[in-house]
PDB file with SEQRES, HELIX, SHEET and CRYST1 records, atoms N, CA, C and O in Angstrom:
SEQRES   1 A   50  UNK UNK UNK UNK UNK UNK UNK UNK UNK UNK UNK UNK UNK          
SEQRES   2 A   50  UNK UNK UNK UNK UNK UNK UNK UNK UNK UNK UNK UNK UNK          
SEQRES   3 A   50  UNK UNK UNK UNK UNK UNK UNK UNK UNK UNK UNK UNK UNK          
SEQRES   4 A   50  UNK UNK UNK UNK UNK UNK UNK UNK UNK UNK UNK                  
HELIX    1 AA1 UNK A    9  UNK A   23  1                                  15    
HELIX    2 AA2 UNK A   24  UNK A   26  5                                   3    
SHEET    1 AA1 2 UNK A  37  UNK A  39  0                                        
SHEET    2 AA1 2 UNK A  44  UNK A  47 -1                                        
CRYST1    1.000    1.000    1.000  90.00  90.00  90.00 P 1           1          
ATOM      1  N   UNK A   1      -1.206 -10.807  18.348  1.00  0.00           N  
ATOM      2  CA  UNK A   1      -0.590  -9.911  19.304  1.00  0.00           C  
ATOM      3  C   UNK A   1      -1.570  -9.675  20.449  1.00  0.00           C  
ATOM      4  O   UNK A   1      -2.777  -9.568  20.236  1.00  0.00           O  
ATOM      5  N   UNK A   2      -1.161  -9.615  21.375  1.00  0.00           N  
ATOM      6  CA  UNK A   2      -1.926  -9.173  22.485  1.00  0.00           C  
ATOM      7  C   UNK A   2      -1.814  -7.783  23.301  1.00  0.00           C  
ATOM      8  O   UNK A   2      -0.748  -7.408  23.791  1.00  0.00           O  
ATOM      9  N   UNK A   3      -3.091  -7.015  23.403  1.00  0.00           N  
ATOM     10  CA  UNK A   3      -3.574  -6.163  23.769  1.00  0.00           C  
ATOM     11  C   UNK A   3      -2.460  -5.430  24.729  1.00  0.00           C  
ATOM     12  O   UNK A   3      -2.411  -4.210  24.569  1.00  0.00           O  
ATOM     13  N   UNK A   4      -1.693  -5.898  25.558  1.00  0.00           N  
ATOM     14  CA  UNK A   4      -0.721  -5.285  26.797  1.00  0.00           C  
ATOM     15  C   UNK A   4       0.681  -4.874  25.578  1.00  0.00           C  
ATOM     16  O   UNK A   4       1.631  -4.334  26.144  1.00  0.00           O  
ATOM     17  N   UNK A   5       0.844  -5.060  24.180  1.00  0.00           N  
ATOM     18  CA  UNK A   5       2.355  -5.113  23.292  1.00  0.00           C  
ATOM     19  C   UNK A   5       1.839  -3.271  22.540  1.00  0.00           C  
ATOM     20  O   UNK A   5       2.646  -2.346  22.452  1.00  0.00           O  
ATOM     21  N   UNK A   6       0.439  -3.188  22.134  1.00  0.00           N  
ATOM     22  CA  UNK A   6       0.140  -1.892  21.935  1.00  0.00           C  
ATOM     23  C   UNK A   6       0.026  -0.919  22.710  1.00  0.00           C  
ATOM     24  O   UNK A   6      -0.218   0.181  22.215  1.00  0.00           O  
ATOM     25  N   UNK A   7       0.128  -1.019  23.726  1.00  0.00           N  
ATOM     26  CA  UNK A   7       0.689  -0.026  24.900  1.00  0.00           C  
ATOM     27  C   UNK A   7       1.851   0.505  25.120  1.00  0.00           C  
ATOM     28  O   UNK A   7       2.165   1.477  25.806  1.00  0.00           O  
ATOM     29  N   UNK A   8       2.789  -0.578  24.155  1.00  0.00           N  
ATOM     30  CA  UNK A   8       4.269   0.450  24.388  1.00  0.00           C  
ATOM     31  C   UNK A   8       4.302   1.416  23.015  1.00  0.00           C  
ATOM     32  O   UNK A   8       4.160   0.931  21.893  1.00  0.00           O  
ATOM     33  N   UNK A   9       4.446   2.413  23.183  1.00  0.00           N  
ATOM     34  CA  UNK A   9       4.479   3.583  22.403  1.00  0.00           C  
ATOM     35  C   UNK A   9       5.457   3.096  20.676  1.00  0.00           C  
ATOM     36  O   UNK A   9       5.182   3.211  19.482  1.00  0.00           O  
ATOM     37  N   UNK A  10       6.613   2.558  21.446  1.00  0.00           N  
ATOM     38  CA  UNK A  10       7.330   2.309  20.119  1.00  0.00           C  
ATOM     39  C   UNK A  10       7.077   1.151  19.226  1.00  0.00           C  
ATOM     40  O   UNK A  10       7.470   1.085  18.062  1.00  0.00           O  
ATOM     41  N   UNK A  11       6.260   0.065  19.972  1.00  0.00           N  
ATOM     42  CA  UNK A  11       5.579  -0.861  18.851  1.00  0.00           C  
ATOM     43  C   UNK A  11       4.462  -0.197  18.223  1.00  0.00           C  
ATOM     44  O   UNK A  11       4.251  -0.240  17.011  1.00  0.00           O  
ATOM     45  N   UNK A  12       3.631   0.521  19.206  1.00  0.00           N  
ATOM     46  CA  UNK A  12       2.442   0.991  18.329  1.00  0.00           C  
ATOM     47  C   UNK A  12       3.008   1.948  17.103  1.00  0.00           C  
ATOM     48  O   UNK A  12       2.533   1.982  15.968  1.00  0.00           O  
ATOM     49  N   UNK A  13       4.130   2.718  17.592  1.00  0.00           N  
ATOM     50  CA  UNK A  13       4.733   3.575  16.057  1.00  0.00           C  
ATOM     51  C   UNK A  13       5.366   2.359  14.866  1.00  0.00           C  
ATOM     52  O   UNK A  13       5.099   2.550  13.679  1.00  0.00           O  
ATOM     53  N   UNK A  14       5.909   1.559  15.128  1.00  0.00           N  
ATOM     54  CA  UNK A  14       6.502   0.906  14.268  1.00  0.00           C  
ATOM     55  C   UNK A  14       5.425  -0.147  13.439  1.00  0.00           C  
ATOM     56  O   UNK A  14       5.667  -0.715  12.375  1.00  0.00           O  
ATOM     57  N   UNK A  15       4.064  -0.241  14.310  1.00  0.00           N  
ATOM     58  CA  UNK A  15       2.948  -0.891  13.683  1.00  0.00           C  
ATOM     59  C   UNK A  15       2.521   0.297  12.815  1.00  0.00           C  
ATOM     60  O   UNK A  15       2.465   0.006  11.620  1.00  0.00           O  
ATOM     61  N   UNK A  16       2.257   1.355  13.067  1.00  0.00           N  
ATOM     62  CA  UNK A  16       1.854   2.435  12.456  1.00  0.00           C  
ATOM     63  C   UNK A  16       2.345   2.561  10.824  1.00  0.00           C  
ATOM     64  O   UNK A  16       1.753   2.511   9.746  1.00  0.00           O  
ATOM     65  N   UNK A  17       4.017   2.787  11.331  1.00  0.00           N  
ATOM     66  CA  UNK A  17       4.692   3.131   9.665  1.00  0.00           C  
ATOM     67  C   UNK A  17       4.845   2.214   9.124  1.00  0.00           C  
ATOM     68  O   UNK A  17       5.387   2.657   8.111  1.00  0.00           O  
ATOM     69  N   UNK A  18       4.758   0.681   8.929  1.00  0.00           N  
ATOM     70  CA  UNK A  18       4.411  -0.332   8.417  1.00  0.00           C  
ATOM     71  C   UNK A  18       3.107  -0.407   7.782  1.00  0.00           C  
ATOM     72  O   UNK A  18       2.968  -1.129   6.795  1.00  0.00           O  
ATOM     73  N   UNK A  19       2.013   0.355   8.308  1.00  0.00           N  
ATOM     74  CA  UNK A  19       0.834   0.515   7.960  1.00  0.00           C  
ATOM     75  C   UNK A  19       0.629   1.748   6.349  1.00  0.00           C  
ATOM     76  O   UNK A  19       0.142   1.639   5.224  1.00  0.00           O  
ATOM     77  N   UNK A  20       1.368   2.892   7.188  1.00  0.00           N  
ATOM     78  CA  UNK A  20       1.288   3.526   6.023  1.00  0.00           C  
ATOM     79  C   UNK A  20       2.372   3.375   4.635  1.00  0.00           C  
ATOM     80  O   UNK A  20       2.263   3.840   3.501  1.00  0.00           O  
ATOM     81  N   UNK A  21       3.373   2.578   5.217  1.00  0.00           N  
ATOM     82  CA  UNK A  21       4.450   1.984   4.361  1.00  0.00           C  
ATOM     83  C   UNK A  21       3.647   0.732   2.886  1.00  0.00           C  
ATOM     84  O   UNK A  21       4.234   0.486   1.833  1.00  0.00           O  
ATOM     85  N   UNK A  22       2.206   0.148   3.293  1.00  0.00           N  
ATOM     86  CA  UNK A  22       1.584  -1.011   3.673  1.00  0.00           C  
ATOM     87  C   UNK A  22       0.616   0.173   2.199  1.00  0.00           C  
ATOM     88  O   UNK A  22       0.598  -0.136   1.007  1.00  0.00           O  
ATOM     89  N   UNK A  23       0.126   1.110   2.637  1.00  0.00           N  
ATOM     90  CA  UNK A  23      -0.993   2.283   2.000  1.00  0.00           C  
ATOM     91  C   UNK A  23      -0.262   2.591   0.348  1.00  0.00           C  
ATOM     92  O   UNK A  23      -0.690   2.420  -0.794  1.00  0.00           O  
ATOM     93  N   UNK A  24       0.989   3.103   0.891  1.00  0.00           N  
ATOM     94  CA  UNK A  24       1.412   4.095   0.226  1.00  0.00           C  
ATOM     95  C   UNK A  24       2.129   3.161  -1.035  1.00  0.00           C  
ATOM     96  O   UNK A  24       2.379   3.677  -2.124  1.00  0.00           O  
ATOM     97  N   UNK A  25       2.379   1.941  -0.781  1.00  0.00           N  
ATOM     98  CA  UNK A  25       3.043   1.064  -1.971  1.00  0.00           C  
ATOM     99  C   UNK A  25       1.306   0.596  -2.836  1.00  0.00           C  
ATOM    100  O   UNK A  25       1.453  -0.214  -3.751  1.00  0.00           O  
ATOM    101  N   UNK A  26       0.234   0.927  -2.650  1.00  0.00           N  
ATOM    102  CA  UNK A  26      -0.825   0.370  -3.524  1.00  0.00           C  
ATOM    103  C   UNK A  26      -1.206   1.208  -4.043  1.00  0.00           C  
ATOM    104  O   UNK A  26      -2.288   0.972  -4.579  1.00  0.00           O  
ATOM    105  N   UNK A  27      -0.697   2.540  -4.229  1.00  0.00           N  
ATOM    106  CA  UNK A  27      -0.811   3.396  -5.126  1.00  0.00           C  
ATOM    107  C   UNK A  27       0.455   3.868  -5.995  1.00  0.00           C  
ATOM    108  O   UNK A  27       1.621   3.848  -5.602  1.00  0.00           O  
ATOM    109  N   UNK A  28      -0.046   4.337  -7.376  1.00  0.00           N  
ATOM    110  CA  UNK A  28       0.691   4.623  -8.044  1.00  0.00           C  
ATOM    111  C   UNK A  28       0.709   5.833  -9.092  1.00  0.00           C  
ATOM    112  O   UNK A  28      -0.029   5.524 -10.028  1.00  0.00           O  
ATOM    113  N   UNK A  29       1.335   7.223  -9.300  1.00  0.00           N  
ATOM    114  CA  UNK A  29       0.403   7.842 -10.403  1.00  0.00           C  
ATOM    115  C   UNK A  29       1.383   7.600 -11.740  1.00  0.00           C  
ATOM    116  O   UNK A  29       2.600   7.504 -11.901  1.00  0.00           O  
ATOM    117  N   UNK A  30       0.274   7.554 -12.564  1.00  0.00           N  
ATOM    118  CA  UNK A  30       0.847   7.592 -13.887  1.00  0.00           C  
ATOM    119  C   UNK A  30       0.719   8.285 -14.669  1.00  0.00           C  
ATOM    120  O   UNK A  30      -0.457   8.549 -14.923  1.00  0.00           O  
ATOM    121  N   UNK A  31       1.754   8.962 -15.474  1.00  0.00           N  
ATOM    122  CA  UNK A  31       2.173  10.444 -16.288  1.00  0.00           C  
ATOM    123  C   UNK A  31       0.806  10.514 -17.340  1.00  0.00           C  
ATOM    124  O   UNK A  31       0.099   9.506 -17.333  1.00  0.00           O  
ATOM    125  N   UNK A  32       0.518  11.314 -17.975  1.00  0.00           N  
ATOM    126  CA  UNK A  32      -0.240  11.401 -19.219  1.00  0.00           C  
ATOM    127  C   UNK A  32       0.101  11.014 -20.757  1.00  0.00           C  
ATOM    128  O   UNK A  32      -0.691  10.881 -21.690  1.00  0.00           O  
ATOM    129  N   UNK A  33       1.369  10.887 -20.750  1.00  0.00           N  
ATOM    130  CA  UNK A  33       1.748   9.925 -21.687  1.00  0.00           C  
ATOM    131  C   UNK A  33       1.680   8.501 -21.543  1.00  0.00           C  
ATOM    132  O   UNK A  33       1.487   7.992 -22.648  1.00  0.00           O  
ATOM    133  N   UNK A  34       1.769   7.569 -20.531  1.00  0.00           N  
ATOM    134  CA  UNK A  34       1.889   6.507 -21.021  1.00  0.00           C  
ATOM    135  C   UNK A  34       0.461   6.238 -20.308  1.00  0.00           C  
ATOM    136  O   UNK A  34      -0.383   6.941 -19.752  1.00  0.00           O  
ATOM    137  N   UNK A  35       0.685   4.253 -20.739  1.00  0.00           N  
ATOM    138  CA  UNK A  35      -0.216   3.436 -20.168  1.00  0.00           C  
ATOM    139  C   UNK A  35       0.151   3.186 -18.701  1.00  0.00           C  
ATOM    140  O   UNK A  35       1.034   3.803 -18.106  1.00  0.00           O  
ATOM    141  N   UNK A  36      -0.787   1.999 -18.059  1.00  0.00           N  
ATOM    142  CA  UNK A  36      -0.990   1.477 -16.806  1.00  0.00           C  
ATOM    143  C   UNK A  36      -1.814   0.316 -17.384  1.00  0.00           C  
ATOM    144  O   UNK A  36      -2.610   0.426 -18.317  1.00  0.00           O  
ATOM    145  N   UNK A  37      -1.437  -1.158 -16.507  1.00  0.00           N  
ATOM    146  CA  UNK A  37      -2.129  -2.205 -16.416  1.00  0.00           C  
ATOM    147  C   UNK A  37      -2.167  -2.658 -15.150  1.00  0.00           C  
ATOM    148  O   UNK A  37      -1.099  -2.886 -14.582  1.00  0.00           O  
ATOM    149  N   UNK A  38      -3.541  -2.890 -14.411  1.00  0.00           N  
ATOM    150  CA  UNK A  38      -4.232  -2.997 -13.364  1.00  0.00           C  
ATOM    151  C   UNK A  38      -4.354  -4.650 -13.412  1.00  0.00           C  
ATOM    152  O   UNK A  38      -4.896  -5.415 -14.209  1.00  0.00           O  
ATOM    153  N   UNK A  39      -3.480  -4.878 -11.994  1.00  0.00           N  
ATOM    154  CA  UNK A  39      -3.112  -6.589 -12.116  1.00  0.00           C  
ATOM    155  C   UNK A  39      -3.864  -6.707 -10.889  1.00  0.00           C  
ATOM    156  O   UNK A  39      -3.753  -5.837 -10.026  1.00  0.00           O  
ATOM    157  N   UNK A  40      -4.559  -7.628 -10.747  1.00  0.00           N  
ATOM    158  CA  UNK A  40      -5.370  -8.386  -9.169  1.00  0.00           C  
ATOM    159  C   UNK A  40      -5.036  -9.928  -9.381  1.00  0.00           C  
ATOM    160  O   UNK A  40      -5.691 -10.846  -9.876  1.00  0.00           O  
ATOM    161  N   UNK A  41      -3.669  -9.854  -8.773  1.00  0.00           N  
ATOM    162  CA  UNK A  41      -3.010 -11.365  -7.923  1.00  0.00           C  
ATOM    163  C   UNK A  41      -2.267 -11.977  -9.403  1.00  0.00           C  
ATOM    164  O   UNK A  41      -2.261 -13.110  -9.884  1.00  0.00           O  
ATOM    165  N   UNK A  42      -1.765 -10.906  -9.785  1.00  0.00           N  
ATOM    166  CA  UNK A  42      -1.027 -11.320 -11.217  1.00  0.00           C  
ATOM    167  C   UNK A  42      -1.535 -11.452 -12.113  1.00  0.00           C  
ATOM    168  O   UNK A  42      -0.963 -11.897 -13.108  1.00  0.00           O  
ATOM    169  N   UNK A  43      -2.974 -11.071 -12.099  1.00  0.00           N  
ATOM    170  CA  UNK A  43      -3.519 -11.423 -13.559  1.00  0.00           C  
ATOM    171  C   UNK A  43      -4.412  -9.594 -14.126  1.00  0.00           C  
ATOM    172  O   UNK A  43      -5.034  -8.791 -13.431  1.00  0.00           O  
ATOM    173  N   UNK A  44      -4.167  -9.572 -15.180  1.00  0.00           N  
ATOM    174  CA  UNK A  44      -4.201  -8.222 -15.700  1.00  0.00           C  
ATOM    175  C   UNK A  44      -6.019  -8.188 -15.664  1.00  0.00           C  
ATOM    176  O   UNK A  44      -6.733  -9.172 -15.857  1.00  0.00           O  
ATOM    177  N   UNK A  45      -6.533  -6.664 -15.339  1.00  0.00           N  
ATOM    178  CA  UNK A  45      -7.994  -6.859 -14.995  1.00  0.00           C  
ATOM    179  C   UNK A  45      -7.994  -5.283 -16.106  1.00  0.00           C  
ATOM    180  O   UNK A  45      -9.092  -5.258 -16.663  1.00  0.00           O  
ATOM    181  N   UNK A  46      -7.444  -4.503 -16.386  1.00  0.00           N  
ATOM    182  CA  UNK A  46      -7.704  -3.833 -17.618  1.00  0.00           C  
ATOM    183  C   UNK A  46      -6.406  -2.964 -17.431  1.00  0.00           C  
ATOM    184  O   UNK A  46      -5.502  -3.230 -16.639  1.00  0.00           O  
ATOM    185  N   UNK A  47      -6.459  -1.714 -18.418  1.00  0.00           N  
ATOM    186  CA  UNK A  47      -5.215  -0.843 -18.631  1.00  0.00           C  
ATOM    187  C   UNK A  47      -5.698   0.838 -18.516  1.00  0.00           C  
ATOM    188  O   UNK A  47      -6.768   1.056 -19.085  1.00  0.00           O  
ATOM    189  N   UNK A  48      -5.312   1.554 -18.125  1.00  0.00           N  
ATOM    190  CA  UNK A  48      -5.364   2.605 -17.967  1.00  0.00           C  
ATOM    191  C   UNK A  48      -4.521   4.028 -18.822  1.00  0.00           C  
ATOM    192  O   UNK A  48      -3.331   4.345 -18.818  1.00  0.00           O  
ATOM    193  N   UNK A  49      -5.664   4.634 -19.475  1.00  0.00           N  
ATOM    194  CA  UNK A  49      -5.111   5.701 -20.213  1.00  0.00           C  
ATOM    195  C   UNK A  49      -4.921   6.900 -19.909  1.00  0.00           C  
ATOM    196  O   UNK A  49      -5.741   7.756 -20.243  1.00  0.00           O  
ATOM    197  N   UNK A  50      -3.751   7.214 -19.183  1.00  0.00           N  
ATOM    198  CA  UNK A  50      -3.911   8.534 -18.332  1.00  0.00           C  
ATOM    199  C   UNK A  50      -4.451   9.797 -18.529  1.00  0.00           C  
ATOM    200  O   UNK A  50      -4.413  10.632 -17.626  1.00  0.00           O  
TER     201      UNK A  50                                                      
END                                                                             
């Protein structure tokens, strides 16, 4: 992208909530009853006991 496309107000918002849209899906909380398994690129890297 070039520098003169972030100057219009409504791309820079729509880059924005894509961003936090982008944040907010790589988190997750998980209840105190169950488990969690922590995957990096599909492959399981350990499990989590809440």
């Amino acid at each position: 992208m070039n520098a003169v496309s972030f100057r219009n107000p409504i791309v820079a918002g729509i880059i924005a909530l894509l961003l936090v849209i982008l944040a907010a899906s790589t988190f997750a909380i998980v209840p105190e009853t169950k488990q969690a398994v922590i995957l990096r690129f599909g492959q399981p890297i350990r499990t989590v006991n809440a």
